[in-house]
C-alpha positions as CSV (number, residue, x, y, z in Angstrom):
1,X,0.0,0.0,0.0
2,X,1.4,3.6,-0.7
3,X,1.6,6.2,1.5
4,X,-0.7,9.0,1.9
5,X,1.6,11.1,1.1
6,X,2.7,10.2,-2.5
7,X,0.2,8.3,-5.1
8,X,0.3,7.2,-8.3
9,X,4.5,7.9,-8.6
10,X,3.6,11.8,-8.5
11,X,4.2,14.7,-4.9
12,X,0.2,15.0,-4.7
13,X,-0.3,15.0,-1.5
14,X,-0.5,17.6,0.9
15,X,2.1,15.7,2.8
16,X,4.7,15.2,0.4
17,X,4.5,18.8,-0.3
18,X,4.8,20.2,2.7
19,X,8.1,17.5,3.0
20,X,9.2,19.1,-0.3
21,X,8.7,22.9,0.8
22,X,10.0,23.1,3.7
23,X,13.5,20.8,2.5
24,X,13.9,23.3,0.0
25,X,12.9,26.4,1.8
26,X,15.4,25.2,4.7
27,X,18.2,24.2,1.6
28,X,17.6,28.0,0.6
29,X,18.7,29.1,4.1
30,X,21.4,26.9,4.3
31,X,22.6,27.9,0.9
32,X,22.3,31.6,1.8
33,X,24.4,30.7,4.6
34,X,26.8,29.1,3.4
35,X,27.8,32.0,1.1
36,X,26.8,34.3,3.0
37,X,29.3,33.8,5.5
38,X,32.8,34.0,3.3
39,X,31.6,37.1,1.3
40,X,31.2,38.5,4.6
41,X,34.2,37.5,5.9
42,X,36.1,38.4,2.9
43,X,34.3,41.7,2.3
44,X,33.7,42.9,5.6
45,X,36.4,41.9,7.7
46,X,39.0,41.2,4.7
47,X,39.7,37.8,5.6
48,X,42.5,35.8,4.7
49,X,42.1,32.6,2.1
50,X,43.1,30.7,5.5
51,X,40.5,32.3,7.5
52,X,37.8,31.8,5.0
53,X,39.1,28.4,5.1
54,X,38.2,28.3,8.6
55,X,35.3,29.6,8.2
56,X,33.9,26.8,5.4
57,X,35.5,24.1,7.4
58,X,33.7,24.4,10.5
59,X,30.2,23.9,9.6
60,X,31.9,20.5,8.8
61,X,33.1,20.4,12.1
62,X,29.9,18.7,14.5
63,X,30.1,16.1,11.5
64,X,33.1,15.1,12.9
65,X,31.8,15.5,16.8
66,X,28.4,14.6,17.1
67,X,27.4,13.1,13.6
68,X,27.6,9.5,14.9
69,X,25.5,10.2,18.1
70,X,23.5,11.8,16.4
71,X,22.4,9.2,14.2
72,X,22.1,7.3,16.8
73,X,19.6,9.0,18.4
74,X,17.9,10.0,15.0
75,X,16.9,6.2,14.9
76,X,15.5,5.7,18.4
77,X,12.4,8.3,17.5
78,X,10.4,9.6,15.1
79,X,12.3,11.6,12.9
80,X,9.8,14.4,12.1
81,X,10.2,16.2,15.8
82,X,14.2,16.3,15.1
83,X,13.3,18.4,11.9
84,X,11.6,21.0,13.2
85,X,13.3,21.9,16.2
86,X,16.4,22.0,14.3
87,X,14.9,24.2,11.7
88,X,14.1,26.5,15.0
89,X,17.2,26.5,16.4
90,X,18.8,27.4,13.6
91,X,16.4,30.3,13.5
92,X,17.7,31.5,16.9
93,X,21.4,31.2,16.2
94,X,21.2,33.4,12.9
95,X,18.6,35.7,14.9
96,X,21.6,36.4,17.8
97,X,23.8,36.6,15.1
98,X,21.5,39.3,13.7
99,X,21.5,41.3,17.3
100,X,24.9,41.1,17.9
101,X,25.3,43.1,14.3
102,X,23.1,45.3,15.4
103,X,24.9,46.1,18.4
104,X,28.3,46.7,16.9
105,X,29.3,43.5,18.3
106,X,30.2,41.2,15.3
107,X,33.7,40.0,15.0
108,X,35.4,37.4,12.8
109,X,35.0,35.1,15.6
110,X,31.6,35.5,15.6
111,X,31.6,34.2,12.1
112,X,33.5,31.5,13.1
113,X,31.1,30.2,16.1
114,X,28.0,30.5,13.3
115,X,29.7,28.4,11.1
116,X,29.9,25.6,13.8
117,X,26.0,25.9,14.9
118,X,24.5,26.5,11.7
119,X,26.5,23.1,10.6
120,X,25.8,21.2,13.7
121,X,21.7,21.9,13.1
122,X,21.8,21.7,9.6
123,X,23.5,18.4,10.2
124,X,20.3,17.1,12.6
125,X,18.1,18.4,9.9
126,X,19.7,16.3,6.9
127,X,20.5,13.5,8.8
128,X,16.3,13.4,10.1
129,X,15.3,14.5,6.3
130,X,16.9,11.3,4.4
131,X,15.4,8.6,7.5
132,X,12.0,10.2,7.2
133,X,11.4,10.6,3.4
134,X,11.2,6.8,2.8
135,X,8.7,6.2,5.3
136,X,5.9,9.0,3.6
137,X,7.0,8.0,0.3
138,X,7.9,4.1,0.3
139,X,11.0,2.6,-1.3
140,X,9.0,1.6,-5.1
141,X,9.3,5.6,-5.1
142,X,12.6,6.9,-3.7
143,X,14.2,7.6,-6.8
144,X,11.8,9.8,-8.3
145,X,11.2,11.5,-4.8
146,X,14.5,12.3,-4.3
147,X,14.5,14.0,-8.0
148,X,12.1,16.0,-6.8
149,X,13.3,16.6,-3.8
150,X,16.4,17.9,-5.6
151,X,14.8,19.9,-7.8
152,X,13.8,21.8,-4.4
153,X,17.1,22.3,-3.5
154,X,18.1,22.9,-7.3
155,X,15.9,25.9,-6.5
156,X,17.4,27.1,-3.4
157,X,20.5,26.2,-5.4
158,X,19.6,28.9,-7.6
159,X,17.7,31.2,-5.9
160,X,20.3,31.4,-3.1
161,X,23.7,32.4,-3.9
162,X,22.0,35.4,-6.1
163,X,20.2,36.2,-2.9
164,X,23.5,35.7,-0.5
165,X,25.2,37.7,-2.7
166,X,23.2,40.5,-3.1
167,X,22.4,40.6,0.6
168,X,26.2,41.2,1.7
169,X,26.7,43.6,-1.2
170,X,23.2,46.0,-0.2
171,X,22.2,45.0,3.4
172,X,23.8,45.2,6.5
173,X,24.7,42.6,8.6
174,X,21.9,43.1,10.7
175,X,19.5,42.4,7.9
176,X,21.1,39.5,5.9
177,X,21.0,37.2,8.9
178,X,17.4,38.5,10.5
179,X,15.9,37.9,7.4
180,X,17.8,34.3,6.8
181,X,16.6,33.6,10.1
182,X,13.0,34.0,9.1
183,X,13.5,31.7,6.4
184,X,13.6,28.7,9.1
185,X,10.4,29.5,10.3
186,X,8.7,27.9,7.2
187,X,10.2,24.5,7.7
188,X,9.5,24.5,11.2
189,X,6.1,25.0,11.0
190,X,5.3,22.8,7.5
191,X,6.9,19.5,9.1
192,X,5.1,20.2,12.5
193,X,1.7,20.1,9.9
194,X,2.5,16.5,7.9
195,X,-1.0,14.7,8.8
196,X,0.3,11.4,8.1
197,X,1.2,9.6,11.4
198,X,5.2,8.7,11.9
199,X,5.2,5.5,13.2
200,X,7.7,5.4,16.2
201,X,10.9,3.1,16.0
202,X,10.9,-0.6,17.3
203,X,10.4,-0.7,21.4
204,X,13.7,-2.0,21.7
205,X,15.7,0.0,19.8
206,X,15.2,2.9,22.8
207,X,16.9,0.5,25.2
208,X,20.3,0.0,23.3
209,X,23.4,1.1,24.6
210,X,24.3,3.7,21.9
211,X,27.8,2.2,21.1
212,X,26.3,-0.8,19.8
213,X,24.0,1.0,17.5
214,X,26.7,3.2,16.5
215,X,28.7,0.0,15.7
216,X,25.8,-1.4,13.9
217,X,25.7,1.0,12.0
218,X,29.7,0.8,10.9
219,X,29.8,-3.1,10.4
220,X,26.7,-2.4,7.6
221,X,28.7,0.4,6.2
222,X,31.6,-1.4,6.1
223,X,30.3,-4.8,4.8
224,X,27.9,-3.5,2.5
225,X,28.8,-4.1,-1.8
226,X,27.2,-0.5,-2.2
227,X,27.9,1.5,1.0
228,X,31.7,0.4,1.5
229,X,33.2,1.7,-2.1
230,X,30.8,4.8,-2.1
231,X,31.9,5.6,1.4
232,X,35.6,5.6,0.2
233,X,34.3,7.8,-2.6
234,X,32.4,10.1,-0.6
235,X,35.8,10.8,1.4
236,X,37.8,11.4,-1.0
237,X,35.6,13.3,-3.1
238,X,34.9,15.9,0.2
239,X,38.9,16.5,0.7
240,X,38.8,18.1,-2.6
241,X,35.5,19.9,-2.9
242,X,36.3,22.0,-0.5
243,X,39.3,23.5,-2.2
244,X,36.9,24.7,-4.9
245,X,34.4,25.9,-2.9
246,X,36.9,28.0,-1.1
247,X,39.4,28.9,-3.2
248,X,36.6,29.8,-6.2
249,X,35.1,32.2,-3.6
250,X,38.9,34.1,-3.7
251,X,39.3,33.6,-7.1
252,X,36.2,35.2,-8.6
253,X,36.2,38.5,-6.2
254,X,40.1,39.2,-6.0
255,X,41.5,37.7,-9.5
256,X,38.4,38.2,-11.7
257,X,37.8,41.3,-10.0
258,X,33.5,40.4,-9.2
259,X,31.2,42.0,-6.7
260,X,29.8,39.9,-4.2
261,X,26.2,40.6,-6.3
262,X,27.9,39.5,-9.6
263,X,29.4,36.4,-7.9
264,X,26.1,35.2,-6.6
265,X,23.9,35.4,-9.7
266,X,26.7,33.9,-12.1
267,X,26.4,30.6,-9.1
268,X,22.6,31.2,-8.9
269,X,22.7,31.6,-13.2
270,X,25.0,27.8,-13.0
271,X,22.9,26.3,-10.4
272,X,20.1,25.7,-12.7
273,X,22.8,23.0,-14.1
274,X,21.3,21.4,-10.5
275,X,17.9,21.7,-11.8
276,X,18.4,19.9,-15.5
277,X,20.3,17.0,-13.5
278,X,18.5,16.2,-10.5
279,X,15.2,16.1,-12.9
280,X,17.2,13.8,-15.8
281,X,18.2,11.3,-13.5
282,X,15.9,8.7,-13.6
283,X,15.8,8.7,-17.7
284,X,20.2,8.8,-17.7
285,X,20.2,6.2,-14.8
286,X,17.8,4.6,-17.6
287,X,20.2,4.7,-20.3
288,X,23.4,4.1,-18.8
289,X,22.5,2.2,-16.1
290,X,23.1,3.2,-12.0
291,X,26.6,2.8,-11.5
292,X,28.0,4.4,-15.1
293,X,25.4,7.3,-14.8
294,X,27.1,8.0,-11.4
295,X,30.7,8.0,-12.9
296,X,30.3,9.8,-15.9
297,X,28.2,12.5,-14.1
298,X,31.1,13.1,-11.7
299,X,33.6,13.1,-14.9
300,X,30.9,15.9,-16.3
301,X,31.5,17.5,-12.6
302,X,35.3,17.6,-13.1
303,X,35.4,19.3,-16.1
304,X,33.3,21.5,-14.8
305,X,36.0,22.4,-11.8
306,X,38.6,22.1,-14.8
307,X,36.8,25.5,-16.5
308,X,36.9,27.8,-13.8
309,X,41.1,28.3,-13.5
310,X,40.5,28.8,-17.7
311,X,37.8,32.2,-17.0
312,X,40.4,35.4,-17.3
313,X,39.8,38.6,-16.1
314,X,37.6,40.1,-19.2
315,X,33.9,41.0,-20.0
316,X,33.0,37.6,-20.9
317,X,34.1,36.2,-17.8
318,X,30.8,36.3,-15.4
319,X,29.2,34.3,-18.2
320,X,32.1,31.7,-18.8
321,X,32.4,30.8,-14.4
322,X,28.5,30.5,-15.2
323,X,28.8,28.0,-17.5
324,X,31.0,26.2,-15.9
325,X,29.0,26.0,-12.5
326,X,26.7,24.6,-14.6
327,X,28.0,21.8,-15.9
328,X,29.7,20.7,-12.1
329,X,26.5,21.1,-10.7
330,X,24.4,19.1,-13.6
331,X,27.0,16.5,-12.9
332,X,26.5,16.7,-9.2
333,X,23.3,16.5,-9.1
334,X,22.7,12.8,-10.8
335,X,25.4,11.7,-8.7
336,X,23.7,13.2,-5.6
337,X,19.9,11.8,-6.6
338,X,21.2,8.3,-7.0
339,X,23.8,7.7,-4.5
340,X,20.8,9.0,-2.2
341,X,18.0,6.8,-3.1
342,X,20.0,3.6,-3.6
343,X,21.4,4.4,0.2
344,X,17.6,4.6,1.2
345,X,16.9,1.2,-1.0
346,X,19.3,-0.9,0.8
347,X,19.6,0.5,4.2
348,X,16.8,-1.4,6.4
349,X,14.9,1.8,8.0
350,X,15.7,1.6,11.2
351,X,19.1,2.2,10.2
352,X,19.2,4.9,7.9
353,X,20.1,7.4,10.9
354,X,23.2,5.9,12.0
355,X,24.2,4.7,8.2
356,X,23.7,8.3,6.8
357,X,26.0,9.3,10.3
358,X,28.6,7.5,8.9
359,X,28.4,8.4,5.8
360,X,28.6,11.8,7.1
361,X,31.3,11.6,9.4
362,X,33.6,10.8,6.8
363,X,32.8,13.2,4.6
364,X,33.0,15.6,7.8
365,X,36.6,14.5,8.5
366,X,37.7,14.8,4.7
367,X,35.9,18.4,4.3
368,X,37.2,19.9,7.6
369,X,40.4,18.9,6.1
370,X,40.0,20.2,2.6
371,X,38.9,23.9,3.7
372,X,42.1,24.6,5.3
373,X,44.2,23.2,2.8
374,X,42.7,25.0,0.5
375,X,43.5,28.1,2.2
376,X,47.2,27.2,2.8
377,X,47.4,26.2,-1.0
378,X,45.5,29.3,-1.9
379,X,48.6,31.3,-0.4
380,X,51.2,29.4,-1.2
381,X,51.0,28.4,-4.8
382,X,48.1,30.5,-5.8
383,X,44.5,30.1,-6.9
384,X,44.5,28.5,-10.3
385,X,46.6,25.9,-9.5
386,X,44.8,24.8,-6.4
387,X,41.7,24.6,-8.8
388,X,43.5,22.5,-10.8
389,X,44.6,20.4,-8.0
390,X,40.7,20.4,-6.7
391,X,39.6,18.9,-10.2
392,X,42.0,16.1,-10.6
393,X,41.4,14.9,-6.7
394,X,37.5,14.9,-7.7
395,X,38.5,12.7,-10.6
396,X,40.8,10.0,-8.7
397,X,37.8,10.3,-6.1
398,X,35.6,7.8,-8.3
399,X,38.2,5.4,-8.3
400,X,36.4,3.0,-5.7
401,X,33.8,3.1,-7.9
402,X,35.1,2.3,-11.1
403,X,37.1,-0.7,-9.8
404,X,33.9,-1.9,-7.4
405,X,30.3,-3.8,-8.5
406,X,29.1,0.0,-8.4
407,X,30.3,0.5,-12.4
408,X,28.8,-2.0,-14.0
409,X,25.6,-2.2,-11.5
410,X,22.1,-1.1,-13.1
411,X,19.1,-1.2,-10.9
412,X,16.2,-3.4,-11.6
């Protein structure tokens, strides 16, 4: 029987909508966010390419802290609770953020704690998000729900750096994280509204020591055909797209010379490469089957990274880094969509917490690590040349892939 939620294959329902809205309105924040805070450090308090390191890197940081108790503790209750106080709290740390701005009180360090909060609640919220989706929708439907789903967050993909962006360049301080801090409201109150019951978590899984869970968790990441090589992958790939995502900030506003409103709407303009690949890939996964559609998407990805270090400082330039945000984020998007729903397919449901912890953690660990060697490399040997560097670490990234059951595997 389907759920209430979702019929006939197609987001109907009240429920499922609401689930859709408020992921992407909450993806918007987070993606305001998450630009938000280097153009601000870099523009307001003229940063440093380590600093702004720093500041990328610790949003990764309660990955590395709390990710695997939190998983834990995702799985021993219903996961729709977890989503909307973490939408609220997320609220309240950009809403002090916003007062100490408007007190004259906001430092660098400031930007640094933000970082850490906003990435330890976006965290709960993503971890919560991927356990609860398969229970509205049912697993005969994940794939296409999670296209969907991404084509919410292709929105906020969008919609969100051109809004970060222009933001820092017109509003103050005050303003760009008061209204952010709005944003979270919507979530909060749309997942609070889901009529369809959440049924609560086996009797004895509350009475577990967490440890075990945790380990659980581990032995079926690390015995798993699927979850062991992309796991490998997911490390590898997250020590390197960091350096992109940091050094690309650098190189657009210092080498190409771009505005912070410029830079947002040529990411915003690129992100709708998100949009084309999140809704092609059930007809590529199709065609090429699971495994290759995931490879050569992340080979369109790299080429993608490969483009940015070629954009020189001229009058074509805004529309050249757009083009090639598109094509990394196309690429990352198919990737994303079925790495996602095949995790939700094999992963019994009562595990999906503490699997998608894992999962998380290491890509935690590798990401805190990329940011701030991306800054260092940034200094040292300059900001093409790290690019370059980011791009072929992306590609050798899919090597547990190609030489795992993952290539050749196409879903029945």
């Amino acid at each position: 029987m389907q759920p209430d939620g979702y019929s006939d294959g197609r987001s109907r329902g009240r429920d499922f909508f609401l689930t859709w809205s408020g992921y992407g309105v909450a993806e918007l924040g987070f993606r305001v966010t998450a630009l938000a805070l280097p153009l601000m450090a870099v523009l307001r308090f003229n940063a440093t390419p380590s600093q702004v390191g720093l500041v990328n890197g610790l949003r990764w940081v309660p990955s590395l802290a709390m990710t695997l108790w939190a998983g834990a503790w995702i799985d021993r209750g219903r996961r729709r609770p977890v989503l909307v106080w973490a939408s609220l709290a997320y609220a309240l740390t950009l809403g002090f953020t916003s007062f100490l701005a408007a007190r004259a009180w906001l430092r660098m360090e400031h930007l640094y704690a933000v970082s850490f909060f906003t990435g330890a609640f976006s965290m709960l919220f993503q971890l919560a998000n991927v356990a609860h989706l398969p229970s509205l929708v049912g697993q005969e439907h994940l794939v296409e729900a999670n296209s969907r789903m991404m084509a919410g967050y292709s929105a906020a993909e969008v919609a969100g750096p051109a809004l970060a962006g222009a933001m820092v360049q017109y509003l103050p301080t005050t303003f760009v994280t008061g209204l952010n801090a709005v944003v979270f409201l919507f979530p909060a109150w749309g997942f609070s509204n889901i009529a369809q019951p959440e049924q609560p978590p086996p009797p004895a899984a509350g009475q577990r020591l967490a440890g075990r869970e945790i380990a659980e968790g581990l032995r079926l990441v690390l015995d798993d055909w699927f979850l062991r090589p992309t796991s490998a992958f997911a490390f590898l790939y997250n020590v390197f797209c960091p350096m992109m995502e940091t050094t690309v900030v650098l190189y657009a506003t210092r080498t190409l010379g771009m505005s912070a409103g410029s830079f947002g709407a040529v990411v915003s303009v690129g992100s709708l490469g998100w949009l084309v690949g999140s809704l092609a890939a059930v007809r590529i996964e199709g065609r090429l089957g699971t495994g290759r559609a995931i490879l050569y998407s992340m080979l369109l990805h790299t080429v993608g990274i490969l483009a940015i270090p070629a954009v020189v400082p001229r009058g074509f330039a805004p529309f050249a880094l757009a083009a090639a945000y598109f094509a990394l984020e196309a690429g990352a998007a198919v990737a994303n969509v079925l790495l996602m729903s095949v995790r939700q397919a094999v992963v019994p449901a009562h595990l999906l917490g503490r699997v998608s912890s894992w999962v998380r953690l290491v890509s935690g660990c590798a990401y805190s690590l990329g940011s701030p060697v991306a800054g260092c490399l940034g200094q040292v040997v300059g900001f093409r040349p790290t690019l370059v560097i980011a791009a072929l670490g992306v590609l050798a990234s899919c090597s547990p892939l190609w030489v795992s059951p993952v290539r050749d595997w196409r879903r029945s």
